[in-house]
N, C-alpha and C positions, 0 to 999 in steps of 0.2 A: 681517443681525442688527443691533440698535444694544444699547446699551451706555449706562446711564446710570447716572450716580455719586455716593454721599454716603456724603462724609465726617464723622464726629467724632470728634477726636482722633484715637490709632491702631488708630479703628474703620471699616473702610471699607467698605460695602454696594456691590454692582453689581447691577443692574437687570438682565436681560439676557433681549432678547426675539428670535423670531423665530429664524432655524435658525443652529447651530453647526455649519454644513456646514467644508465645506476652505478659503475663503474668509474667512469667519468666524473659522476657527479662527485664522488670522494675522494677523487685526486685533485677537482677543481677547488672542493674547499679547502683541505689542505695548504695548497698552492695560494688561495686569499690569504689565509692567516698567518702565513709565513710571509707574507709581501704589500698587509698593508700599512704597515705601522709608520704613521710619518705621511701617506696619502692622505689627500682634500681630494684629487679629483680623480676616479677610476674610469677608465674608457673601456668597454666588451667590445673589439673589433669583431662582428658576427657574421662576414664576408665571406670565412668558411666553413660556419657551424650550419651542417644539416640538418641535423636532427634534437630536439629536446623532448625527453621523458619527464614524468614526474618528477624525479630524485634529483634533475635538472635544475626543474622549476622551481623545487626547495632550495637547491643551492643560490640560486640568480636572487629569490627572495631575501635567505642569510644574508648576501652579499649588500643589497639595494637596504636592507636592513643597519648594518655596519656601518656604511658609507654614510646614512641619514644623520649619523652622528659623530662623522668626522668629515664630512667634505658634501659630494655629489658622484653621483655615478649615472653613465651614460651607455645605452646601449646604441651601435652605430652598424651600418651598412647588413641590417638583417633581413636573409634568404625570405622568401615568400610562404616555404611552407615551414618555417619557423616563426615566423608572423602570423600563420593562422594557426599554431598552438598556440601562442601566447594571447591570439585577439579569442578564441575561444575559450580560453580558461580566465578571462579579465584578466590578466596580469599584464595585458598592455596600458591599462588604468591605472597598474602599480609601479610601473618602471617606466624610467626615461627613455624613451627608443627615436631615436633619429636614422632615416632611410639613407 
C-alpha cells in the first residue's frame, strides 16, 4: 500500500492506495502516530484503496478511535468492494464515510 499526505493547517488528508492487507495495516499505523499530533480533522482518501483485511479494519478503528478525541475523521471517495467489507462487518456504523 503507499500512503500519501497533505497537510493544511490541522487539516490532514492521506491518500491511501492499493491493499490495507496485515502488512499495510502496520505501516499505516505507524504512519497515524507519527502524523497526528496537532490534527482536528483526518480525511482517508479511499479512491485507491482496494482491498481491506482485518488488521485493516483494526487500524481504521485505532485511527476513528484517536481522532474521536482530538478532532473528526472522514472516510471519503471509497471503492465498492471496500464498502462491502466494511457494510458487512458494521464498521460502516462506526466510521464516517462519504461517497
Amino acid at each position: 500500500m503507499e500512503i500519501k499526505k497533505e497537510q493544511n493547517g490541522t487539516s490532514l488528508t492521506m491518500f491511501l492506495s492499493g491493499r490495507l492487507d496485515t502488512v499495510a495495516a502496520a505501516d499505516f499505523e505507524k504512519e497515524l502516530q507519527s502524523s497526528l499530533e496537532g490534527v482536528s480533522t483526518l480525511v482517508l482518501d479511499c479512491s485507491e484503496l482496494t482491498y481491506v483485511a482485518s488488521s485493516g479494519l483494526r487500524a481504521l478503528l485505532m485511527a476513528q478511535k484517536r481522532m474521536n478525541k482530538q478532532g473528526s475523521m472522514v472516510m471519503r471517495h471509497v471503492q465498492d468492494a471496500v464498502m462491502e467489507v466494511l457494510s458487512m462487518t458494521g464498521f460502516d456504523d462506526l466510521l464516517q464515510i462519504e461517497k
